[in-house]
C-alpha positions in Angstrom: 55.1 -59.4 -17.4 57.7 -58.2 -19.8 57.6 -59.9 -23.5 60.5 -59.9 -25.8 59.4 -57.1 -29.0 58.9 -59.8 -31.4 56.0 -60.8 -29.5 54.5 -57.5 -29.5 54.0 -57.9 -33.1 51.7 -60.5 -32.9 48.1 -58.7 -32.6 45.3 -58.6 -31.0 45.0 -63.0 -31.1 48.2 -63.1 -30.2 47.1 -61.3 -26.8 44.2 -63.3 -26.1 46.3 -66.2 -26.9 48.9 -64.8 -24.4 46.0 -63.5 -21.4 44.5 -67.1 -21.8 48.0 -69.2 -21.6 49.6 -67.0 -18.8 46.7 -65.7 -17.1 45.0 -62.1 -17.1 42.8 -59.8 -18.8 43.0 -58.4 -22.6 42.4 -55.0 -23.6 41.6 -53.5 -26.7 44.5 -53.5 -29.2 45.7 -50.2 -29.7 47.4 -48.8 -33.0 50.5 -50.8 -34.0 53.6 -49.2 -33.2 57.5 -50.0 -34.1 58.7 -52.6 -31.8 62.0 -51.7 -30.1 63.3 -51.3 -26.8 62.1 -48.2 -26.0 58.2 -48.3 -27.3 55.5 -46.8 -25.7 52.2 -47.5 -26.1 50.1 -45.2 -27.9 46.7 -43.8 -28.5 47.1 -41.8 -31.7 43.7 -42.5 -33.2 41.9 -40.9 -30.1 40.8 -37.9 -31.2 38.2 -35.6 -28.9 35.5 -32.8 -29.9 38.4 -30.7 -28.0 40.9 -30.9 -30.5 38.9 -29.3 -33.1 41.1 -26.3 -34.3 39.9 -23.2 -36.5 41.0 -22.2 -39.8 40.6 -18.9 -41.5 38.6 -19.5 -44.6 41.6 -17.3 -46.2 43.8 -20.3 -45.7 41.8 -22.7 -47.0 42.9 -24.3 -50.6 41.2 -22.7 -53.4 39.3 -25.5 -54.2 37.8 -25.4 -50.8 36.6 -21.9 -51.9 34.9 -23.9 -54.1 33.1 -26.5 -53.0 32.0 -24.3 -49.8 30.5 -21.7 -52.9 28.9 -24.9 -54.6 27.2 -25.9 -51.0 25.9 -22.2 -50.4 24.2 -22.3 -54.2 22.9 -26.0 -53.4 24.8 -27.4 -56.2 25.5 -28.7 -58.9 28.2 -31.0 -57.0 30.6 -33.2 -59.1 30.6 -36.5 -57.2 27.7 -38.4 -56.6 28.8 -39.1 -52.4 28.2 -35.5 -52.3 25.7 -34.1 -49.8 25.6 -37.2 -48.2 24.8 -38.1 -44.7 28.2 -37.9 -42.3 27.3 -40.2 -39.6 30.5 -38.8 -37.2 31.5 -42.6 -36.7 35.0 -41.6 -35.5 33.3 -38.8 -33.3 35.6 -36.5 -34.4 33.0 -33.4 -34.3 30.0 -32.1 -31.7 27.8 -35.1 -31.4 24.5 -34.7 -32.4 20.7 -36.5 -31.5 19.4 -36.5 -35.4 21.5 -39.1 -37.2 21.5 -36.6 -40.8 23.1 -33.6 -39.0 26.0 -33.8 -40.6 27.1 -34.0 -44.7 29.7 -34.4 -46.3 31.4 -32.9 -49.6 34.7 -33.3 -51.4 37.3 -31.1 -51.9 38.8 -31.7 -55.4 42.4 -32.5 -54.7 44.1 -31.6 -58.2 46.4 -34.5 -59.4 44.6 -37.3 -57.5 43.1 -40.4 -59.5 40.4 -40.7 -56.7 38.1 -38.2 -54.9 41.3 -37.7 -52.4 41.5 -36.9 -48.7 40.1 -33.6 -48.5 36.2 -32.6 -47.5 34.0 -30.3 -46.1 31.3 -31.9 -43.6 28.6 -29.7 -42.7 26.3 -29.5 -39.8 22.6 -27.8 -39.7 23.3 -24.4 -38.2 24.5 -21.3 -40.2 28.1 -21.7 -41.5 28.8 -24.6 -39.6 31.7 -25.9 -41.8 34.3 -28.3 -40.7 37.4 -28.8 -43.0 39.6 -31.8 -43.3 42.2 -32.6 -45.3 43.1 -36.3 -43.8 39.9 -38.1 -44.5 38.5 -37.4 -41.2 41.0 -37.8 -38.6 41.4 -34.4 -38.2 38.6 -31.1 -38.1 39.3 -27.7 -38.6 35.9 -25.4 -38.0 36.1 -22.8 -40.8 35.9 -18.8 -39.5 34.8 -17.3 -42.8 35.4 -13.6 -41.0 39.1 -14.3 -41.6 
């Protein structure tokens, strides 16, 4: 059944309103997307363990430099969340049995009122360091030979 855009708009109720009036099942609402004509439906939020990329640890910000220096001396680190558990909720990255595998450490972002977007999560084994700079949506594994 084809629905005009506007009613694409309406949400995840709006479907179960819609399956239970017209008959059907629902699915699990996918992320919005701009109603016209011509929209497809589409599942940009999946992300798998596959579509972790490298990056040379060359072309990492500076401040990166830093915080990946401050991990390998233990510390001090300048935000309390610091060294704190990563529990891989999006499971972004490798999944692992022991719920403390992974921790997480910010990347100062110069200029921004907040900690900002950018961390380094780190899992147990040796130089095991996973860059993002979109607040976990995306992984980069860091190659420090490069």
């Amino acid at each position: 059944m084809n629905f005009p855009p506007q009613l694409t708009r309406i949400g995840a109720a709006g479907a179960l309103a819609s399956a239970l009036l017209f008959g059907g099942t629902t699915v699990a609402a996918a992320p919005a997307v701009a109603a016209s004509a011509h929209a497809t439906t589409t599942h940009t939020n999946v992300v798998h363990v596959s579509d972790i990329g490298n990056i040379c640890y060359s072309q990492l910000p500076s401040q990166a430099h830093d915080t990946l220096s401050l991990i390998d001396q233990g510390g001090p680190f300048p935000y309390p969340k610091d060294g704190t558990v990563f529990t891989n909720t999006e499971g972004v990255l490798p999944p692992q049995s022991a719920a403390d595998y992974y921790h997480e450490y910010t990347v100062v972002t110069p200029g921004a009122p907040t900690r900002g977007a950018r961390r380094i999560v780190t899992g147990e084994q040796s130089q095991e360091d996973y860059y993002t700079a979109d607040h976990y949506k995306t992984f980069s594994l860091v190659d420090r030979t490069c």
